[in-house]
DOSEFI-762507 format. One record per residue: residue in one letter; x, y, z of N, C-alpha, C in turn. Coordinates in steps of 0.1 Angstrom, whole numbers, padded with zeros to 4 digits, always signed. Layout:
# DOSEFI-762507
aXYZXYZXYZ ...
//
This chain:
# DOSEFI-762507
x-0698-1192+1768-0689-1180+1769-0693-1171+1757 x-0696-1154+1761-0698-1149+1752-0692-1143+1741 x-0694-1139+1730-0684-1130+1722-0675-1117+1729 x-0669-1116+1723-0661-1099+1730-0669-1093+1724 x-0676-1091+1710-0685-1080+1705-0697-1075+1717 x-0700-1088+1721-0718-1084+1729-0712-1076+1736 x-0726-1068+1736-0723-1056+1743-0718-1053+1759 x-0726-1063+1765-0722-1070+1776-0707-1069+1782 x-0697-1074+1772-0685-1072+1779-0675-1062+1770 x-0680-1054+1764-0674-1039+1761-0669-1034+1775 x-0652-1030+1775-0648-1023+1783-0656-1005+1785 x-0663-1003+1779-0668-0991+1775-0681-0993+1781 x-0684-1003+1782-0700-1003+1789-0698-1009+1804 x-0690-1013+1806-0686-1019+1822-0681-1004+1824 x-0674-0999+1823-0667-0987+1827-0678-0977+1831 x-0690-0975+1822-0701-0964+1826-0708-0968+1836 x-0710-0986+1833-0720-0995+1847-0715-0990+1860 x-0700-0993+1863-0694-0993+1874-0695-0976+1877 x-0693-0969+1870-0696-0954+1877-0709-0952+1881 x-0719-0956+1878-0733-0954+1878-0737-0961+1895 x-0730-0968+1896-0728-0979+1914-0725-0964+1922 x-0718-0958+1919-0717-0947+1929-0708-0951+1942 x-0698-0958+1942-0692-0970+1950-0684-0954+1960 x-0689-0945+1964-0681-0936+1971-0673-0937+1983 x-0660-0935+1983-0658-0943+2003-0647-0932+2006 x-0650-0921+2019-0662-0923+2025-0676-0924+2017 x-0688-0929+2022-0688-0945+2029-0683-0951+2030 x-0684-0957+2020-0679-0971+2015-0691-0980+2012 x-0692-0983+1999-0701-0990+1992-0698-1001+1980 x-0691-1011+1985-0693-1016+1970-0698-1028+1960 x-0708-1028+1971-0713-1038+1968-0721-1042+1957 x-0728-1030+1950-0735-1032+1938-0725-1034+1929 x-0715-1025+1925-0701-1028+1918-0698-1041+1918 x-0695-1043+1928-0691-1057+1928-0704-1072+1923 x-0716-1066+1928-0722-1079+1918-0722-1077+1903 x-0718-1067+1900-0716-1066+1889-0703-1074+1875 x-0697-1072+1889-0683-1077+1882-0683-1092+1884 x-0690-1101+1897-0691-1112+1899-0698-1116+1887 x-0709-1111+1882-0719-1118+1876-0713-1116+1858 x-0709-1107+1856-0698-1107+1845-0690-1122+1845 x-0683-1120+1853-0667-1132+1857-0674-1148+1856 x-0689-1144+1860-0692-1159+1866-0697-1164+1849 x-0706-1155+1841-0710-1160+1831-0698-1160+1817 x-0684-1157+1819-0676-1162+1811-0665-1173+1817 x-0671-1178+1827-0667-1190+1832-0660-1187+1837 x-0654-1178+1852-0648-1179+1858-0653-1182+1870 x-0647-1190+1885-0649-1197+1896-0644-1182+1900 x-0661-1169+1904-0661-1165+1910-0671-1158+1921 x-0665-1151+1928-0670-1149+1945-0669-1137+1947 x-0684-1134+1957-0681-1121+1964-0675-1125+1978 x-0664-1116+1986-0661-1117+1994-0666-1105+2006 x-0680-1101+2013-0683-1094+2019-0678-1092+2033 x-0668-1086+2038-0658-1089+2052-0667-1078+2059 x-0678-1070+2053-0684-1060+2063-0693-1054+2053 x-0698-1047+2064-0713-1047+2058-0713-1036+2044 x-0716-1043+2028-0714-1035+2022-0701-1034+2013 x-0693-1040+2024-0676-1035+2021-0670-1048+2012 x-0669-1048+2001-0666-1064+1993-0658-1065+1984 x-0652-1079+1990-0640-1076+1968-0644-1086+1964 x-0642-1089+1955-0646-1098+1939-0635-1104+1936 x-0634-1119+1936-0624-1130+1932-0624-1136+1925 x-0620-1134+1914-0625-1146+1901-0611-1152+1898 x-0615-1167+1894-0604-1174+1891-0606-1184+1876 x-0599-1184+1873-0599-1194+1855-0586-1209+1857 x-0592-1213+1859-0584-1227+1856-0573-1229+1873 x-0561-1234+1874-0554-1241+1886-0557-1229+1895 x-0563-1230+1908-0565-1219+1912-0546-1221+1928 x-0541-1232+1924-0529-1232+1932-0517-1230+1922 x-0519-1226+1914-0507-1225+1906-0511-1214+1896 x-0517-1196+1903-0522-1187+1898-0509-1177+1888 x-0505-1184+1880-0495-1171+1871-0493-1159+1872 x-0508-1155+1871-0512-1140+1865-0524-1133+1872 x-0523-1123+1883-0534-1120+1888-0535-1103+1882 x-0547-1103+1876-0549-1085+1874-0555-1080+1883 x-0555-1067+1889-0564-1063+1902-0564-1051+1901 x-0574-1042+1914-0580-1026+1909-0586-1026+1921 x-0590-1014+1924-0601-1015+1937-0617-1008+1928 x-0625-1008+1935-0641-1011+1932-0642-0992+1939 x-0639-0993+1948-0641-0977+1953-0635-0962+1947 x-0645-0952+1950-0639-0943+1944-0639-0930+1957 x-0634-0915+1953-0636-0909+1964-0646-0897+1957 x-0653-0896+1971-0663-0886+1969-0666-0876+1958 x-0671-0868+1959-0675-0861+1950-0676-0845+1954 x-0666-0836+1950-0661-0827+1955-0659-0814+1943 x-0658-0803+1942-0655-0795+1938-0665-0791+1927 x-0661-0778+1916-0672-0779+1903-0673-0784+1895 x-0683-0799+1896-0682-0805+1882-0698-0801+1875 x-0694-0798+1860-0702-0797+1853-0707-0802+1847 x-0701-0817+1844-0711-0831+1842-0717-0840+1855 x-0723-0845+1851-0729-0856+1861-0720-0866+1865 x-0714-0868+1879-0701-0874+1884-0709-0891+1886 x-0719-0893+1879-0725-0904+1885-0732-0914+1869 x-0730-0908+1861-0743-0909+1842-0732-0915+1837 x-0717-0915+1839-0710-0926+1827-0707-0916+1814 x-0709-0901+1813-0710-0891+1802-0701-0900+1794 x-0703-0902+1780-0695-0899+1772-0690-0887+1761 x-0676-0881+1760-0677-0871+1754-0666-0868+1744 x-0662-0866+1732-0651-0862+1728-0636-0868+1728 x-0643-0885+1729-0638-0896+1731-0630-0902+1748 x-0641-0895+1756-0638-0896+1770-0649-0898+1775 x-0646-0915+1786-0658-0916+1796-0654-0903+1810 x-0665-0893+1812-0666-0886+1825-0673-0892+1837 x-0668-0895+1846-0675-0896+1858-0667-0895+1872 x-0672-0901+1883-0661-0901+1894-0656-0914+1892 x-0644-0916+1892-0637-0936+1891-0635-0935+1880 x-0636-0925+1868-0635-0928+1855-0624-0934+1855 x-0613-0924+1857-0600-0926+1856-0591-0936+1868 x-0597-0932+1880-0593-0935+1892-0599-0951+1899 x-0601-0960+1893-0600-0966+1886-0610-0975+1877 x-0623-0968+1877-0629-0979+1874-0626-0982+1858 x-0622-0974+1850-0616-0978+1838-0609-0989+1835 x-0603-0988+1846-0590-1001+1846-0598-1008+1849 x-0608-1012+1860-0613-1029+1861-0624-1027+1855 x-0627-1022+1846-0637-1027+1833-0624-1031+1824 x-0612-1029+1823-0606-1031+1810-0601-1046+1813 x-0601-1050+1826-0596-1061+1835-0610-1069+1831 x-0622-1066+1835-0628-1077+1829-0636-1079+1820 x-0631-1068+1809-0637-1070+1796-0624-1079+1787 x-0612-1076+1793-0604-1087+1788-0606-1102+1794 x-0606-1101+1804-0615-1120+1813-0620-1123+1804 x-0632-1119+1801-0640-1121+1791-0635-1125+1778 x-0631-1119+1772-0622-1123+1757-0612-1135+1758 x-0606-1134+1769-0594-1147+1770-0601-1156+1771 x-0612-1159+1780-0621-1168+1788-0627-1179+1771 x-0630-1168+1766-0640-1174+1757-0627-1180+1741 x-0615-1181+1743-0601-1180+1733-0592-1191+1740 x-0593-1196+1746-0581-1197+1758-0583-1213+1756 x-0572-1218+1751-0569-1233+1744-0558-1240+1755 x-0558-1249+1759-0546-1253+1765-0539-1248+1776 x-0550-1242+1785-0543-1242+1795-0538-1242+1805 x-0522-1240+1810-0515-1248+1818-0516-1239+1832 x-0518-1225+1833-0517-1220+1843-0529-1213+1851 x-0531-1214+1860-0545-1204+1867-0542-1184+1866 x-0553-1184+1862-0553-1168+1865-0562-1161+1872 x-0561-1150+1880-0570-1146+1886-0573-1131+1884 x-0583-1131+1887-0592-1112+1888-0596-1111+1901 x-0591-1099+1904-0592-1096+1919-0597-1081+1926 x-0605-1074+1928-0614-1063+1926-0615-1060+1940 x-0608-1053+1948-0612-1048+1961-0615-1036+1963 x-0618-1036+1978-0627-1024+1987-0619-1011+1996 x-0620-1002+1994-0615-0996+2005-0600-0990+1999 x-0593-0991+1989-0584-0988+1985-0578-0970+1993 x-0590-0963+1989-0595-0948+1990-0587-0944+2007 x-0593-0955+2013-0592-0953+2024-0581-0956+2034 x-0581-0970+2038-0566-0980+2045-0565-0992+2040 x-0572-0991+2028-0568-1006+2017-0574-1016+2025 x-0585-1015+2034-0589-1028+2042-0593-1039+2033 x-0595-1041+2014-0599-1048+2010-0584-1063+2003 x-0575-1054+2003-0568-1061+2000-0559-1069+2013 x-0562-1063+2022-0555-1069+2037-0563-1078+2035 x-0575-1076+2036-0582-1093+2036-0580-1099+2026 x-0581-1099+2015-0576-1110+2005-0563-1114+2009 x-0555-1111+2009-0539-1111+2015-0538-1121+2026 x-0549-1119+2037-0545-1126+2050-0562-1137+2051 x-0564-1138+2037-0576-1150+2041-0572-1159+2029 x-0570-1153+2019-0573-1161+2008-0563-1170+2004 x-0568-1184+1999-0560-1193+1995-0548-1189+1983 x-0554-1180+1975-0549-1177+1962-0531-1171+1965 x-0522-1175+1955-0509-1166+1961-0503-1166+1945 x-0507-1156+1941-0505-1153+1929-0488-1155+1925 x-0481-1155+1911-0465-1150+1909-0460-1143+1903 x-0474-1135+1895-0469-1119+1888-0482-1107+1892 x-0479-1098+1891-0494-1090+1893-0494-1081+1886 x-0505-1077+1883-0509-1061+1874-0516-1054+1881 x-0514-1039+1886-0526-1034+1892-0529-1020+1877 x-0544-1023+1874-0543-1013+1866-0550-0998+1869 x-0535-0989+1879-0539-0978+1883-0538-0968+1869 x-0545-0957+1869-0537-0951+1855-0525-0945+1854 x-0524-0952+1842-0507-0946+1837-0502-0944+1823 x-0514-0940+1817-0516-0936+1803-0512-0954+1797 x-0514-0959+1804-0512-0978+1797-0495-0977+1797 x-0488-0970+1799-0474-0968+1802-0468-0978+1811 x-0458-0982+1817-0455-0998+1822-0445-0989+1838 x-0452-0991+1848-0448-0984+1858-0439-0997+1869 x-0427-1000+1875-0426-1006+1878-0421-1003+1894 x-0427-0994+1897-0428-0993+1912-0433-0980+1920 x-0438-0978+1930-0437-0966+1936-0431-0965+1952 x-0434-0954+1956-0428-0949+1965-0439-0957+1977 x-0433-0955+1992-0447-0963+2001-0452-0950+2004 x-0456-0954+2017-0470-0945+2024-0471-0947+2038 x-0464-0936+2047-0466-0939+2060-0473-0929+2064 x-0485-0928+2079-0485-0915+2082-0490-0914+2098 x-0486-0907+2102-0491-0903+2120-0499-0893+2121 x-0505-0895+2135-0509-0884+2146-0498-0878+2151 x-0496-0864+2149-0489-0859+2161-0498-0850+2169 x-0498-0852+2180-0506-0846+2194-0499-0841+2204 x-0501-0827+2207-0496-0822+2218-0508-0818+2226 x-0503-0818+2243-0512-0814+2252-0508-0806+2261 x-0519-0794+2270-0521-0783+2273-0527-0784+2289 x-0529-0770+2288-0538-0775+2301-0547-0760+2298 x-0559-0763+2298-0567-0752+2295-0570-0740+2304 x-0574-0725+2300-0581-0719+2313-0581-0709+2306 x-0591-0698+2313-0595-0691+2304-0584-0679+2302 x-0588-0674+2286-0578-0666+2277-0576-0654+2285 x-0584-0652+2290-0576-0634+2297-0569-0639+2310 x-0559-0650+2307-0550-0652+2320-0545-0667+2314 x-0541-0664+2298-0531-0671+2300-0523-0679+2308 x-0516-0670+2317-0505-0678+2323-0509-0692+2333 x-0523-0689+2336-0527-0701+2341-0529-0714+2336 x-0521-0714+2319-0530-0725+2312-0515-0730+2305 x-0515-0740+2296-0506-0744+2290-0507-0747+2276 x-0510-0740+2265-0516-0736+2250-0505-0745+2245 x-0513-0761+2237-0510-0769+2232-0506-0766+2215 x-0515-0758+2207-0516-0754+2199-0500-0748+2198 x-0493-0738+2212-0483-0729+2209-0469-0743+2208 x-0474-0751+2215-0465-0765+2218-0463-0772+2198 x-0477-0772+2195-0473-0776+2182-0468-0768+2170 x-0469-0755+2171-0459-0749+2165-0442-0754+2165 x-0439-0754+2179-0423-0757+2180-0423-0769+2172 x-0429-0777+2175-0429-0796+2169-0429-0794+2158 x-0436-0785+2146-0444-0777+2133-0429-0777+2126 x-0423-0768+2133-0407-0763+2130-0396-0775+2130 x-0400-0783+2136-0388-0790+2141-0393-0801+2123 x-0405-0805+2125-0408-0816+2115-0401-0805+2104 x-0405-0794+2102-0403-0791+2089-0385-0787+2083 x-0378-0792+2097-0366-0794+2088-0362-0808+2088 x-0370-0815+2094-0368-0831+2088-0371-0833+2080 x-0382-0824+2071-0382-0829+2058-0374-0824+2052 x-0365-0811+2053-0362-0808+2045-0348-0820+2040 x-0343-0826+2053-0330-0832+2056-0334-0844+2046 x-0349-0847+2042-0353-0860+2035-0342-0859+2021 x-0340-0848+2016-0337-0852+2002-0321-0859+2008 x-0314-0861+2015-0305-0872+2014-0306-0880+2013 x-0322-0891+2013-0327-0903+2007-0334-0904+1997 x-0326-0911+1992-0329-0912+1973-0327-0922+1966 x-0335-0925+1958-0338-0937+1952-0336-0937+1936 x-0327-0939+1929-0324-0937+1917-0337-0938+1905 x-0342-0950+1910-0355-0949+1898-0366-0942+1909 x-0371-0940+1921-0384-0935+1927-0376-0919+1929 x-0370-0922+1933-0365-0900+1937-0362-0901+1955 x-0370-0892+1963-0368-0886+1972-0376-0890+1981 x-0371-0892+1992-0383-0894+2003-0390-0885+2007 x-0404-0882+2017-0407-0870+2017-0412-0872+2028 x-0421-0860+2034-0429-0857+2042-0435-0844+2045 x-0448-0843+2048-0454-0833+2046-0469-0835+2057 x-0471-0824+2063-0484-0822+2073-0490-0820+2064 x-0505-0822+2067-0515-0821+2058-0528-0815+2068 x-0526-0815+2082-0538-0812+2087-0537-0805+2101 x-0535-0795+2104-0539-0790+2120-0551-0788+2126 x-0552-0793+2141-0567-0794+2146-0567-0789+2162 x-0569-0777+2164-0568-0774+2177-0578-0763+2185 x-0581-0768+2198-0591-0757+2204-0605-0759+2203 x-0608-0751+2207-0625-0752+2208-0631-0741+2208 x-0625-0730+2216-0632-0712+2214-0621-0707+2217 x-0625-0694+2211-0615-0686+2212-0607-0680+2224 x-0616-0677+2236-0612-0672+2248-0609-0686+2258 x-0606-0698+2251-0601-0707+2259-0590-0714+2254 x-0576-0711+2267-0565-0718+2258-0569-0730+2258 x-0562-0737+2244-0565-0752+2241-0556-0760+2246 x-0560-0774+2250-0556-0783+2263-0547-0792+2252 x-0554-0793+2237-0546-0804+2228-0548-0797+2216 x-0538-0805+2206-0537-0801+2194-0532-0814+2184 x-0537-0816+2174-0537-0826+2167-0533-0822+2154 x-0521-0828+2143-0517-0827+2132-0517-0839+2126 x-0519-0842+2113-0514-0852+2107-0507-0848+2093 x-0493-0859+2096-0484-0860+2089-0483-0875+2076 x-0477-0870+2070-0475-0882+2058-0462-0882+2052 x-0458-0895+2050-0444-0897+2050-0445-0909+2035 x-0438-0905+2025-0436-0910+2015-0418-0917+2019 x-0421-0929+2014-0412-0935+2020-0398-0947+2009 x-0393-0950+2009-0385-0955+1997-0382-0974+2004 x-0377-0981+1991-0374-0997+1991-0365-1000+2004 x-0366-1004+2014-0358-1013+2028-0362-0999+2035 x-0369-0991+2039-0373-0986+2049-0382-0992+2053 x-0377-0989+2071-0392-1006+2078-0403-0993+2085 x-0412-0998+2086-0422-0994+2096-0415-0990+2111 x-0409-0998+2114-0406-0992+2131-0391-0980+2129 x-0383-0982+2117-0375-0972+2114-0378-0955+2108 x-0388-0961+2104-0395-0941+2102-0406-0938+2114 x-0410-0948+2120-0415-0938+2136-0405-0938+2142 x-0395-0942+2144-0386-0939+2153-0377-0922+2148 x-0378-0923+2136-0373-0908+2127-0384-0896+2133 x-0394-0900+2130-0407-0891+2133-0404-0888+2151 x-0409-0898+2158-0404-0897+2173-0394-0891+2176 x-0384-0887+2168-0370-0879+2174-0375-0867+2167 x-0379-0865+2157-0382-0853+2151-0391-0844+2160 x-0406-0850+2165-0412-0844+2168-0409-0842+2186 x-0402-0847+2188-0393-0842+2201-0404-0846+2212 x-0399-0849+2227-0408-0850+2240-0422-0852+2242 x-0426-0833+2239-0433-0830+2245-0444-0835+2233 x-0441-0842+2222-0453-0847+2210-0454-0863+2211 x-0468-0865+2208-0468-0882+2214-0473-0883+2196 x-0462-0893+2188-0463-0899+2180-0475-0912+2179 x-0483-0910+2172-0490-0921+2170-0494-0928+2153 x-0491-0940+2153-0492-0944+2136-0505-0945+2135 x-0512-0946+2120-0523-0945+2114-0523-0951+2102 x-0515-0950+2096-0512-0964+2086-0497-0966+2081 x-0494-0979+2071-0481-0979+2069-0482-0990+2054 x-0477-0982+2045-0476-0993+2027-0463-0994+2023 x-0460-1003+2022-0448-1002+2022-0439-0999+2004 x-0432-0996+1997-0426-0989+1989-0426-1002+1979 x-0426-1002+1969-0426-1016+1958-0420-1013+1947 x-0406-1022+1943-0402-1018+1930-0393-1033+1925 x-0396-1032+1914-0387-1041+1904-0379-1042+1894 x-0370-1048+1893-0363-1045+1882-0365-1046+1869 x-0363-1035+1856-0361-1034+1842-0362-1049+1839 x-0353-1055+1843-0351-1073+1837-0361-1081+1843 x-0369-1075+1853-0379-1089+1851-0387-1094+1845 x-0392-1107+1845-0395-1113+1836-0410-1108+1830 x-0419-1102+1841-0433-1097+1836-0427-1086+1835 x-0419-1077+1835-0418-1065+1828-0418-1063+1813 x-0404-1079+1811-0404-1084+1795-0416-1085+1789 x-0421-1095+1793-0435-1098+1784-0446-1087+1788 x-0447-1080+1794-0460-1066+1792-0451-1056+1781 x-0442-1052+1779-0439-1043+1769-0435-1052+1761 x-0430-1068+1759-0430-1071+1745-0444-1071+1739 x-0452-1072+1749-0468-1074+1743-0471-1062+1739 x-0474-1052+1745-0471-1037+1742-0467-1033+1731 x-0458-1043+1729-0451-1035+1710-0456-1042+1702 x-0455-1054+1703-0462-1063+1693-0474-1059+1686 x-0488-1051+1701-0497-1048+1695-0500-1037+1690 x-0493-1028+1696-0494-1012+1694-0486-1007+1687 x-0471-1016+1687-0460-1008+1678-0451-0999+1680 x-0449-0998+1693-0445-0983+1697-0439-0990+1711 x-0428-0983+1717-0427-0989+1730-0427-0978+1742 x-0430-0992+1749-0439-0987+1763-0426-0978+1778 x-0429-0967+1779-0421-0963+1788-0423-0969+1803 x-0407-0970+1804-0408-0976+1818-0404-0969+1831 x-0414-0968+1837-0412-0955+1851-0415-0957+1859 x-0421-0949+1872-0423-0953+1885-0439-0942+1888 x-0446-0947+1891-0459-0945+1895-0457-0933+1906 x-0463-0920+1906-0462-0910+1914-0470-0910+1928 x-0485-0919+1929-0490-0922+1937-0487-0938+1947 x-0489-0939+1959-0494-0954+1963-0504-0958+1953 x-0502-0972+1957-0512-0983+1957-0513-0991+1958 x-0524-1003+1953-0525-1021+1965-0508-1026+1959 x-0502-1016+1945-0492-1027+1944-0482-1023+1962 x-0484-1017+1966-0475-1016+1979-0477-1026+1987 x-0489-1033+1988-0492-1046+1996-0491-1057+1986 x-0493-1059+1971-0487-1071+1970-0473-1072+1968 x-0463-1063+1962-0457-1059+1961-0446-1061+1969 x-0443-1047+1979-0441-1043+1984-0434-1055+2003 x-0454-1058+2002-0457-1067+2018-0453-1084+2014 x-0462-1084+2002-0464-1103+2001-0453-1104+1991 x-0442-1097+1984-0432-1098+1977-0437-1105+1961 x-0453-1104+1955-0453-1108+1944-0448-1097+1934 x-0441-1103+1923-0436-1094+1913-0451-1089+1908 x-0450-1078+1911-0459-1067+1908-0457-1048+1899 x-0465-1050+1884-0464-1037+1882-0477-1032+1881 x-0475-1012+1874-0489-1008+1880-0490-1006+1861 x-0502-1008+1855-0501-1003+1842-0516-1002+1839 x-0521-0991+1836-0534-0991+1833-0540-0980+1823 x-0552-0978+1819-0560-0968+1813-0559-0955+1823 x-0558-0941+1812-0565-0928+1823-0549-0925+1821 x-0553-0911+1827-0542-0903+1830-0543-0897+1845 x-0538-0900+1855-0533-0897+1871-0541-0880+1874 x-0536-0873+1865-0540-0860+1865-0551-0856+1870 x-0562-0862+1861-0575-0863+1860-0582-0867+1872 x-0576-0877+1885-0581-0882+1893-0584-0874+1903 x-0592-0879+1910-0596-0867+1925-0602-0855+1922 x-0609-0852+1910-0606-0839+1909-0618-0836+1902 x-0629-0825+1895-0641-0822+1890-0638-0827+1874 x-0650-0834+1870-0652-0834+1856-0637-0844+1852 x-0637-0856+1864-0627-0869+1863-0631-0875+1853 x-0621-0884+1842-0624-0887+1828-0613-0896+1828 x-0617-0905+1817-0603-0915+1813-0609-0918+1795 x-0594-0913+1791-0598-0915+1773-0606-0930+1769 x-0617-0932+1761-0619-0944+1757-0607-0949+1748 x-0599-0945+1738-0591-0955+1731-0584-0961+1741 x-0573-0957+1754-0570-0961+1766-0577-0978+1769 x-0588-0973+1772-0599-0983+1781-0599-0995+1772 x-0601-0993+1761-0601-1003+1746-0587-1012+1747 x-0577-1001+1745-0564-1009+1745-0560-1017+1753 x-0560-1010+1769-0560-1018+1780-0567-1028+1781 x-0578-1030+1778-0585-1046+1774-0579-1052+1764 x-0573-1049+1752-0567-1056+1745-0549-1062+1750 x-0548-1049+1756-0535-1057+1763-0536-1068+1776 x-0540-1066+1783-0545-1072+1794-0555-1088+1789 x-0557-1089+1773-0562-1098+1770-0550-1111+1764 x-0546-1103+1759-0528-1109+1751-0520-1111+1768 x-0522-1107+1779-0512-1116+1788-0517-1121+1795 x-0534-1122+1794-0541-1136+1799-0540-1147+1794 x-0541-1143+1777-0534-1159+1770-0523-1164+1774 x-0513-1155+1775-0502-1158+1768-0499-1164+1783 x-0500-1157+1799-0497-1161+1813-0506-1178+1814 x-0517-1178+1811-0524-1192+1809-0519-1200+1802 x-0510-1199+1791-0507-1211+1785-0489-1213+1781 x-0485-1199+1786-0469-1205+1787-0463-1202+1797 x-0468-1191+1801-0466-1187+1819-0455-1177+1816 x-0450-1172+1826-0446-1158+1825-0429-1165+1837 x-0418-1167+1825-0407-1170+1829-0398-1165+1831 x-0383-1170+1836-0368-1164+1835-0363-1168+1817 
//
């Protein structure tokens, strides 16, 4: 096992490697990423694997010691989203600048799972006595329908009993977010040509009414409310209809998205959506994450902000994450006590000239190294 100095497992040098992979999805690619991270995990002694479920498409499992009695799993996804708008650095070189790594993933996450396994690495090569298994867990697809952690979830032996996902949150201690539902709404027409109208049935004018109707169901959302997450929501994000101009159009396609709060089920917000969008609209789902939150008093809440102060001195705010993420499937679906705390600032993500501060990236390895020891060898209690 190597030192934390080699350069090798500097959170700072994983973090530039992983952007340089180019892991963008759409496509979806992450498989150089991920030998990367395997071959890391494997040479500080961790029992790890690539898990390739499709072509290309892969997460990364590493484990340290009882792999049935896993304490402490830290996790992130490998993928990032495209590359869009004016950036003036190179979204792909790892820039460092003015104490900021630039790239695409900087922030979003590949910062976080370099900080995940540049700490592996430090505990790996420290780690005396111990009594508990820990795992690193690096999936695919996040970007897209999370298809990387559905699989780990529904194949894997591992069943972790605390989790970290380190999305960013300025290393701030997030202890839940809101879920993530969203549909097709489709209406249909009957086409014919535009200088006669009346012979046709304009789906497009059909989804206007439906347009109207959703948009006072959202408005009716703010009577659901969640004291620590806020408000439920909903919002279209896409209209798709026609084909030329002088032809009424036969269908029309929207998609909607529905941010969603703790004990709302999957079949009780289509059934909301289905009365909202009335008859003549045929609701169809397209995905569903469900909402994840825990309480102030739990026990890995305690120990990540006692760790928190001990090293840094300062204490850690406790809030609720603005975006989804996999914590909604471990969370959320598989009920592991799960928070989200990571390097980067949210802001930064999606967006040109994406960056996550190095001191961040550093800390987060340091923190995320203090509750590998500490989950390995006393475990993380009431």
């Amino acid at each position: 096992m190597m030192d934390r100095n080699f350069d090798k497992y500097s959170a700072l040098t994983i973090t530039k490697s992983l952007i340089q992979c180019g892991s963008f999805n759409p496509p979806g690619n992450e498989k150089q990423a991920a030998a990367i991270c395997c071959e890391l995990l494997e040479s500080c002694g961790f029992d790890a694997k690539i898990d390739e479920f499709a072509e290309n498409r892969c997460n990364v499992i590493g484990i340290l010691g009882d792999r049935s009695n896993i304490m402490l799993m830290l996790g992130g996804h490998l993928d990032v989203v495209p590359v869009l708008g004016g950036w003036t650095l190179s979204p792909v070189d790892g820039f460092s600048k003015d104490g900021y790594i630039y790239g695409r993933g900087a922030c979003d996450m590949l910062g976080g799972c370099a900080s995940i396994l540049s700490a592996a690495a430090f505990a790996a090569s420290r780690l005396k006595n111990q009594k508990y298994g820990i795992a690193v867990v690096l999936t695919a697809d996040e970007e897209e329908k999370y298809k990387g952690v559905k699989r780990f979830l529904s194949s894997s032996d591992i069943k972790p009993k605390n989790a970290i996902i380190a999305e960013p949150t300025n290393l701030q201690l997030h202890i839940g977010h809101r879920g993530y539902a969203s549909y097709y709404l489709k209406t249909s027409g009957k086409s014919c040509h535009a200088s006669q109208p009346q012979n046709g049935v304009n789906a497009i004018y059909k989804m206007a009414h439906v347009l109207q109707s959703i948009e006072s169901y959202e408005k009716s959302l703010i009577l659901k409310h969640d004291k620590m997450l806020g408000c439920a929501t909903a919002s279209v994000g896409t209209v798709q209809g026609g084909v030329k101009l002088n032809t009424v159009p036969d269908s029309c396609m929207a998609e909607l998205e529905r941010r969603t709060l703790p004990g709302e089920t999957e079949s009780d917000i289509y059934k909301e959506i289905a009365v909202a969008a009335g008859d003549e609209c045929e609701v169809i789902k397209r995905s569903f994450f469900p909402a994840t939150l825990i309480t102030k008093n739990n026990p890995l809440v305690q120990v990540v902000s006692s760790s928190y102060k001990n090293l840094f001195n300062s204490e850690q705010i406790i809030d609720y994450f603005p975006a989804c993420s996999e914590a909604s499937m471990y969370g959320g679906q598989a009920g592991i006590p799960t928070i989200i705390c990571g390097p980067g600032d949210i802001k930064y993500a999606h967006r040109e000239n994406e960056r996550c501060s190095e001191q961040q990236i550093m800390e987060a390895a340091k923190l995320f190294s203090e509750l590998i020891l500490k989950a390995a060898a006393e475990g993380i209690h009431e």
